[in-house]
N, CA and C of each residue as an Amber inpcrd file, in Angstrom:
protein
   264
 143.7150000  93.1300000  40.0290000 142.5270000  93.1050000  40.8510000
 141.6220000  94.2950000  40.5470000 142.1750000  95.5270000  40.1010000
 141.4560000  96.6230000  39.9690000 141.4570000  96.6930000  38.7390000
 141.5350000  95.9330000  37.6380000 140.8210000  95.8170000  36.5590000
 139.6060000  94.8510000  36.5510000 139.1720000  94.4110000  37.3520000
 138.1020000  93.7940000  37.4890000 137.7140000  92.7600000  36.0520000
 139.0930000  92.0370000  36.1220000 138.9330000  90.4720000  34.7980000
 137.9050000  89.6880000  35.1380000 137.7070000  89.1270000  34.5040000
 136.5290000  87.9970000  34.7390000 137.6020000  86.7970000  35.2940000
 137.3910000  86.0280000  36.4850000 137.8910000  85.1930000  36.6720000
 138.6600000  85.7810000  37.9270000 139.2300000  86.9990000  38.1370000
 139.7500000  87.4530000  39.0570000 139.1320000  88.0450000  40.6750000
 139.9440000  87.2570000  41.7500000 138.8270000  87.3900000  42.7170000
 138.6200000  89.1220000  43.2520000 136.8760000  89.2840000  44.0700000
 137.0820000  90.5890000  43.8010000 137.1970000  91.0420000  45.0950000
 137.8290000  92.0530000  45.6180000 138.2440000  92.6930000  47.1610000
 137.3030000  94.2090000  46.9510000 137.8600000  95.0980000  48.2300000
 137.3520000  96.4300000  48.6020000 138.4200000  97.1260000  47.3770000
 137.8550000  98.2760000  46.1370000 139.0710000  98.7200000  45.4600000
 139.2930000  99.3920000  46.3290000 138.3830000 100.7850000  47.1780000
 139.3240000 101.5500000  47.9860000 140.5580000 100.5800000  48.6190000
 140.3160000  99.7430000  49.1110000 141.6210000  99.3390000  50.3050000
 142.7030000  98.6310000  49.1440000 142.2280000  98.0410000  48.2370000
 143.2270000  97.4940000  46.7480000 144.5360000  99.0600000  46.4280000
 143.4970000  99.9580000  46.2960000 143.8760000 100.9350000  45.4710000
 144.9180000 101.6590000  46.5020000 144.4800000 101.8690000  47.8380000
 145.1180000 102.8170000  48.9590000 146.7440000 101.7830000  49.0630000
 146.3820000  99.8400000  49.0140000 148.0000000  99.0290000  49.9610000
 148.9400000  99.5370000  48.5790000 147.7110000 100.0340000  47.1010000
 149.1530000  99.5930000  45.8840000 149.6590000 101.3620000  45.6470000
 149.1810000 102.1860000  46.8480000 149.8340000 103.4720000  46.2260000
 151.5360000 103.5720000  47.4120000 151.2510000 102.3460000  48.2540000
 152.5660000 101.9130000  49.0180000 153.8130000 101.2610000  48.2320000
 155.0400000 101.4420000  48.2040000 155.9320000 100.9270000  47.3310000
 155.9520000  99.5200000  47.8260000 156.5150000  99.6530000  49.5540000
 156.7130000  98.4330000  50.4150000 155.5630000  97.1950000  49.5040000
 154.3450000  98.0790000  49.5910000 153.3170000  96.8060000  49.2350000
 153.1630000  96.3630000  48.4430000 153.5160000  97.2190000  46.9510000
 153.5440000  96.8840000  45.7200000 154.4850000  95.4660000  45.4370000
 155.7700000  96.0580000  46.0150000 156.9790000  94.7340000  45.7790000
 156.5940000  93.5740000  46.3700000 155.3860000  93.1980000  47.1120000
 155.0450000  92.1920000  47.2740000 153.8920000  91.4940000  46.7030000
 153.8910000  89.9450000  46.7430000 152.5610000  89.2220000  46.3440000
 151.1370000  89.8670000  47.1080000 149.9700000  90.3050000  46.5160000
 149.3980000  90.3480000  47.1520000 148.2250000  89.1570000  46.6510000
 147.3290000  88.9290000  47.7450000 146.2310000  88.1650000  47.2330000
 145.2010000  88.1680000  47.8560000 143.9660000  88.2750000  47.4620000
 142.5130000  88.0100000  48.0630000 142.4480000  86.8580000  48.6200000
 141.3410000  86.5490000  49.7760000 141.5330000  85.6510000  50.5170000
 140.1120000  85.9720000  51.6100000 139.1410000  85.5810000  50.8980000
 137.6970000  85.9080000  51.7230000 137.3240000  87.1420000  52.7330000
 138.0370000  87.9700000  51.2820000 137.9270000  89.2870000  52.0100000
 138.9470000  89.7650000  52.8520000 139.6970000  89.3620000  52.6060000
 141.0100000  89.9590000  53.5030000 142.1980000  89.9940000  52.2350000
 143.0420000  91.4170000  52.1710000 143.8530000  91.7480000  51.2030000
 145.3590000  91.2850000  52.1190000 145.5910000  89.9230000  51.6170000
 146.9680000  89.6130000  52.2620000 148.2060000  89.9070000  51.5450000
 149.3570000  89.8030000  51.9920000 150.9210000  89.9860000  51.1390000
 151.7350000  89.1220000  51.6740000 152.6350000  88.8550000  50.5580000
 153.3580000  87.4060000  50.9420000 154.9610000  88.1560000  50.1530000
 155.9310000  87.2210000  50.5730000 157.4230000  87.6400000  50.4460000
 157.5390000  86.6110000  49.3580000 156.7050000  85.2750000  49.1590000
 157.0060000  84.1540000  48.2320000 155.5910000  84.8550000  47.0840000
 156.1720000  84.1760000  46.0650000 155.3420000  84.2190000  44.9500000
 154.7180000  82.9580000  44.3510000 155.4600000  82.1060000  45.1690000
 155.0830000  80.4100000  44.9740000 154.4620000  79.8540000  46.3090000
 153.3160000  78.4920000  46.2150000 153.3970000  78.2540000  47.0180000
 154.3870000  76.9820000  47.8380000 154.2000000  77.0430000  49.1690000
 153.5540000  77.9190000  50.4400000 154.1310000  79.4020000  50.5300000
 152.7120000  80.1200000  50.4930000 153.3830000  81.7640000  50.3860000
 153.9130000  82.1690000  52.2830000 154.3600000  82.6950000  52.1300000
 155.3930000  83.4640000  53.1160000 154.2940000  83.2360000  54.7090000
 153.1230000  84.2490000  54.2460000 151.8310000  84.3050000  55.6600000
 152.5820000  84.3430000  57.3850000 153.6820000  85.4760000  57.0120000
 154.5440000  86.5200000  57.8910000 154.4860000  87.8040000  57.8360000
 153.3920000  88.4570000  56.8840000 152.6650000  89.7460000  57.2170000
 151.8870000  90.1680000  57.7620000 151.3620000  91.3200000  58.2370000
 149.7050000  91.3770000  58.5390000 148.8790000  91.3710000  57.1480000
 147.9230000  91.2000000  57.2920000 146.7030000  91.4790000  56.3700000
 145.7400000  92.4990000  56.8940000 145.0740000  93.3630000  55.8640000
 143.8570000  93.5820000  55.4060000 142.4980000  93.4860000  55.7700000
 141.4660000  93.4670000  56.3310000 140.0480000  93.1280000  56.2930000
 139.0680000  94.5080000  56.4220000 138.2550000  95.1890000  55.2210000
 137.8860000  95.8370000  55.2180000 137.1520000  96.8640000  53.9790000
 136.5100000  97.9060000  53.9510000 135.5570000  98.2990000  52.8220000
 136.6100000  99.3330000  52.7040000 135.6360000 100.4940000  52.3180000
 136.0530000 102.1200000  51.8980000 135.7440000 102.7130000  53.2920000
 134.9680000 102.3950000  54.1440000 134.7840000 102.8550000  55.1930000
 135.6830000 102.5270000  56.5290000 135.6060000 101.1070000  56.7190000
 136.7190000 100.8740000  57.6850000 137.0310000  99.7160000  57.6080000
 138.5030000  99.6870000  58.0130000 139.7160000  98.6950000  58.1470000
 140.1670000  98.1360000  59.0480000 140.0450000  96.9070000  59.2390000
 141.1150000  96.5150000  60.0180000 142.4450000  95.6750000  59.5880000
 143.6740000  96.0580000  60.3500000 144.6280000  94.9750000  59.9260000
 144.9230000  94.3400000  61.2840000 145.5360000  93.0010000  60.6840000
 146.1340000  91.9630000  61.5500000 147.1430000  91.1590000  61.2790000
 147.6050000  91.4200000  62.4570000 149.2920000  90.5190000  62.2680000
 149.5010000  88.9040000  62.0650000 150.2130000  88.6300000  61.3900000
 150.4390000  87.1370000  60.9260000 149.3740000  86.2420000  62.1450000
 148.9610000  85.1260000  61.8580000 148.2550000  84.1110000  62.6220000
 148.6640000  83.8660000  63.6210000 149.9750000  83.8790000  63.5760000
 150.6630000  83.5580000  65.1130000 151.0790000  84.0920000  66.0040000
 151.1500000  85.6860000  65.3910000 151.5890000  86.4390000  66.3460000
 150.4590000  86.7250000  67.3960000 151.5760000  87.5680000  68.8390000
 150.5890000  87.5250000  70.6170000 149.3540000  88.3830000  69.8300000
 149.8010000  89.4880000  69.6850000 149.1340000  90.7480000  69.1430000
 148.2380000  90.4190000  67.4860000 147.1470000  90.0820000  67.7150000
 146.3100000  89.7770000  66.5970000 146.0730000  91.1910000  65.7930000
 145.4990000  92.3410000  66.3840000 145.2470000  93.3400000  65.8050000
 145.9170000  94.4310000  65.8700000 146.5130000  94.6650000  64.3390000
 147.3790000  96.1650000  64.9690000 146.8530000  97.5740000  64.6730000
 145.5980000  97.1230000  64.1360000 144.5370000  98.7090000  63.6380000
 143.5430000  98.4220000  63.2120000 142.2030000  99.0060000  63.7680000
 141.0260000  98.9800000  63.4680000 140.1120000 100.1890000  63.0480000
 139.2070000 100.1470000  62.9960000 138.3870000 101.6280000  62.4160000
 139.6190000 102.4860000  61.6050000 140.5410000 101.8860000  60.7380000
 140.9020000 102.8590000  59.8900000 140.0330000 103.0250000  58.5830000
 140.5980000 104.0640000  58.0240000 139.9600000 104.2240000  56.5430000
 140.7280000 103.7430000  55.4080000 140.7550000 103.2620000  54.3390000
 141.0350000 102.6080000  53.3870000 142.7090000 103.3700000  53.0300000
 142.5300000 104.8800000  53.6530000 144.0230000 105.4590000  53.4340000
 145.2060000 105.2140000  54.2370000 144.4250000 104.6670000  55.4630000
 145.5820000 104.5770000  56.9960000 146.0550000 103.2950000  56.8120000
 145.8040000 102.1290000  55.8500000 146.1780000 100.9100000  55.5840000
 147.5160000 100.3370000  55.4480000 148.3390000 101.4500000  55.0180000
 149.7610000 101.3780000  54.3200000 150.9000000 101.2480000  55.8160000
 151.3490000 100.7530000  55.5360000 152.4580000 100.1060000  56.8260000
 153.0400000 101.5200000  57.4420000 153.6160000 101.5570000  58.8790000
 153.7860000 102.7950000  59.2750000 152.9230000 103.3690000  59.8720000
 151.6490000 103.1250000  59.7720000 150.6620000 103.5380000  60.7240000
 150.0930000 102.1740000  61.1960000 150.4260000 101.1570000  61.3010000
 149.8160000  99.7980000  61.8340000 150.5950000  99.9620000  62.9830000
């Protein structure tokens, strides 16, 4: 994603760059998704969509917990660094 291929969809790099300096996040699928940086446990589909996701610039972030969960939002007005699990 942060080589910016042709063909590859494009997200926030700050928030790309901040989920992949996380190990947790690395070992997972991640994928763009209209602006929201999601992660999945499957690499095939139907992907996993039992994480929170992503939505956000270099300036601010929000994440949110899987679709179904009570609790939709578990952090907002962060910055592209507070993204990484442990502070959600």
């Amino acid at each position: 994603m942060l080589d910016r291929r042709p063909g590859a969809r494009r997200g926030e790099p700050a928030v790309i760059k901040a989920a992949g300096t996380e190990p947790r996040l690395r070992a997972l699928l991640s994928f763009l998704s209209l602006e929201a940086l999601t992660f999945h446990r499957t690499t095939e589909f139907p992907w996993s969509n039992d994480l929170p996701f992503i939505v956000g610039d270099v300036q601010t972030c929000t994440v949110y917990a899987p679709l179904h969960a009570p609790k939709r939002v578990l952090g907002e007005s962060l910055t592209a660094r507070c993204v990484v699990p442990g502070r959600w």
